[in-house]
C-alpha positions as CSV (number, residue, x, y, z in Angstrom):
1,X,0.0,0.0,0.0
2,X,1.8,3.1,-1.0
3,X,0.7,6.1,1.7
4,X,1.2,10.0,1.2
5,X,4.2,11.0,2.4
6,X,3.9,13.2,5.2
7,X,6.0,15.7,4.0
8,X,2.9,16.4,1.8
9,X,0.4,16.3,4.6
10,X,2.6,18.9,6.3
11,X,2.7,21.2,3.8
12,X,-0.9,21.0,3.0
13,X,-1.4,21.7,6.9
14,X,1.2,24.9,6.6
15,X,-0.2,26.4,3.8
16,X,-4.0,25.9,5.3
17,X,-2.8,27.4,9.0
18,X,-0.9,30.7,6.4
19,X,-4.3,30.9,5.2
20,X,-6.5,30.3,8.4
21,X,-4.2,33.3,10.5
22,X,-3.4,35.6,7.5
23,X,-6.8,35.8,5.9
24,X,-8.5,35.4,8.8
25,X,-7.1,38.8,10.4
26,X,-7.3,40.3,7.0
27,X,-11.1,39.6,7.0
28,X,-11.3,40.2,10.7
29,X,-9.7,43.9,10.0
30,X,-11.6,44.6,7.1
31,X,-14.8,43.6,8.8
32,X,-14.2,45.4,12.1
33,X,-12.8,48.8,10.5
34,X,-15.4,51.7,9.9
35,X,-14.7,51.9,6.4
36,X,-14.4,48.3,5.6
37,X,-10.2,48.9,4.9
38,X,-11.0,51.5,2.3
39,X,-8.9,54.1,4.7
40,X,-5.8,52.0,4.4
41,X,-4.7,53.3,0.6
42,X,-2.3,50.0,-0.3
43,X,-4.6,47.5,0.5
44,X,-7.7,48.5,-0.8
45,X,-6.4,49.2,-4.6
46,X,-8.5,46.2,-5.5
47,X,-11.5,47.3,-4.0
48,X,-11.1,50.8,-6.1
49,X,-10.2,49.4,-9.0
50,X,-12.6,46.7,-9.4
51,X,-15.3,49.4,-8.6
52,X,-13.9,51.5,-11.1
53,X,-14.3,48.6,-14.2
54,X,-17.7,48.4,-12.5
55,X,-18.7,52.1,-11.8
56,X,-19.6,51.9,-8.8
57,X,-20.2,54.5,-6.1
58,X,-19.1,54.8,-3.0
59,X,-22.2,52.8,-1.3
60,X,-20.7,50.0,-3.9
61,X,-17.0,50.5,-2.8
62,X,-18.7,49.7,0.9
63,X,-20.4,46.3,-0.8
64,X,-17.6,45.2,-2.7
65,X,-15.2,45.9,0.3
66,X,-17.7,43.7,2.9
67,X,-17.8,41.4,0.4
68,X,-13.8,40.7,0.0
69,X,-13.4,41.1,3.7
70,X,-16.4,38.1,4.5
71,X,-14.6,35.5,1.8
72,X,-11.5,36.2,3.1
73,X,-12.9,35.4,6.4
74,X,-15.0,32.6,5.5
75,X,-12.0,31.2,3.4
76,X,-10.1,31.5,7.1
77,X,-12.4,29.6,8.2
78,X,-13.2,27.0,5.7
79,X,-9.3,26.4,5.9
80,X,-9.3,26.3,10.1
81,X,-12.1,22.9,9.4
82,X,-9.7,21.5,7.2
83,X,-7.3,21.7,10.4
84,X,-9.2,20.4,12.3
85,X,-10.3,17.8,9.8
86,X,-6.7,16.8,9.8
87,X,-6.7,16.4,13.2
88,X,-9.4,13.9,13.9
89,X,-7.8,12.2,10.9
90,X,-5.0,11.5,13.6
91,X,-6.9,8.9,15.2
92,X,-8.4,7.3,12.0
93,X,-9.7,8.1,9.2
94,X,-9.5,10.1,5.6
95,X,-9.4,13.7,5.1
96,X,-11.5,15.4,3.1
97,X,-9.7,18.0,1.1
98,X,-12.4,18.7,-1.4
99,X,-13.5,21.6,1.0
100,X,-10.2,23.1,1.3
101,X,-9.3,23.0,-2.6
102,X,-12.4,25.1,-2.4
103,X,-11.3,27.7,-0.8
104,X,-7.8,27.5,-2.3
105,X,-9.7,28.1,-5.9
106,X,-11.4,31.3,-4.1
107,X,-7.9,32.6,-2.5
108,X,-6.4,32.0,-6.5
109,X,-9.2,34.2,-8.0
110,X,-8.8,36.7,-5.5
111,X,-5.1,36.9,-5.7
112,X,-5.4,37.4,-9.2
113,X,-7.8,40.3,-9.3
114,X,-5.6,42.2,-6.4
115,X,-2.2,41.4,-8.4
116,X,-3.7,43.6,-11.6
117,X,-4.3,47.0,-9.6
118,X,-0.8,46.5,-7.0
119,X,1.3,45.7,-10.7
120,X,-0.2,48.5,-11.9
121,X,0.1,50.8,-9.3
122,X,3.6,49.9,-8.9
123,X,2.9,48.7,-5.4
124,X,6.1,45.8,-5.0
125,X,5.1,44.9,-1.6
126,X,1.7,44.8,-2.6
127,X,2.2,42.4,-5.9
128,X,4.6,40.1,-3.6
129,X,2.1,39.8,-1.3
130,X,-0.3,38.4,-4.1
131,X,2.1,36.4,-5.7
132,X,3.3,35.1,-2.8
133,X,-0.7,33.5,-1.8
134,X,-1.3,32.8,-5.5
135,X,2.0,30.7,-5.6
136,X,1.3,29.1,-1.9
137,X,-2.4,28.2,-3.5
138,X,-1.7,26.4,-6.0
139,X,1.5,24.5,-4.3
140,X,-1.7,23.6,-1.9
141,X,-4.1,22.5,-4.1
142,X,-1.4,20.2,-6.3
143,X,-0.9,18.3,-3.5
144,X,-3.9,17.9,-2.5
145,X,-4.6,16.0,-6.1
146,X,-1.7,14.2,-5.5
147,X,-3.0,12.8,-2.1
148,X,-6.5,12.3,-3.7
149,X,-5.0,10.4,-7.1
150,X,-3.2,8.1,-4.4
151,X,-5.9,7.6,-2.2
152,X,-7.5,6.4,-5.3
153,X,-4.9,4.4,-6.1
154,X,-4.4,3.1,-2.2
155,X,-8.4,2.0,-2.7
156,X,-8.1,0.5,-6.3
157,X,-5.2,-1.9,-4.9
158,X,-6.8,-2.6,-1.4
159,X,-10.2,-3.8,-4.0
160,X,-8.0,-5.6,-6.4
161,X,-6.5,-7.7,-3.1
162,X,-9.5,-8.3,-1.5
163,X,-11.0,-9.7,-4.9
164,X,-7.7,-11.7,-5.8
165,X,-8.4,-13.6,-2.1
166,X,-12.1,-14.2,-2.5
């Protein structure tokens, strides 16, 4: 039976507690500010941008800046169960990474709309911050195909043994 190595397992657990602490006092700050972090000029380049493609006014900046601050925070969160997922997985069991590939596919998209306005601003500490997550992502999300194909294949062989002893 060939097993995940836990080297992957460990970085899939890294990348989801980056995710779970960093986005989840992202979303906690935007959430918890007056303005929803449109008073902090850096960071909220993405909010003014996208509501500039959009035309939106500044009851729409408001929306769209609640809006990025609640995924961030539910993608925090949805990340945190996958922790904890892992961790009941300690005493038996299969993970479900379905759930966090989820979220990774939202923190991707996201990443990508923010890296347009801090590249274009000429923001480098912005764009490496983008880069950065959208790189950590998909490093995530590989591996976590890479642990489902050899679940599959752990299953397929554990079938093909049980049949070949019948």
């Amino acid at each position: 039976m060939r097993r995940v190595s836990a080297l992957t397992v460990a970085a899939i657990l890294g990348i989801a507690l980056y995710f779970t602490l960093s986005w989840g006092f992202d979303g906690l700050r935007v959430l918890t500010s007056p303005n929803y972090g449109l008073e902090e000029v850096w960071r909220s380049q993405t909010i003014f941008a996208i509501g500039r493609v959009a035309g939106l006014g500044p009851v729409g900046l408001i929306k769209l800046a609640a809006f990025f601050g609640a995924v961030k925070l539910a993608v925090a969160g949805i990340c945190g169960l996958h922790l904890l997922d892992r961790l009941r997985c300690l005493a038996g069991g299969q993970a479900n990474s379905e759930i966090l590939e989820g979220a990774l596919i939202l923190v991707v998209a996201i990443s990508i709309m923010s890296a347009g306005p801090a590249v274009w601003s000429d923001n480098a500490e912005l764009a490496r911050e983008q880069v950065v997550q959208l790189i950590l992502a998909t490093v995530a999300t590989a591996l976590c195909i890479v642990e489902r194909r050899h679940g599959r294949q752990d299953g397929q062989a554990e079938a093909a043994e049980a049949a070949s002893h019948a």
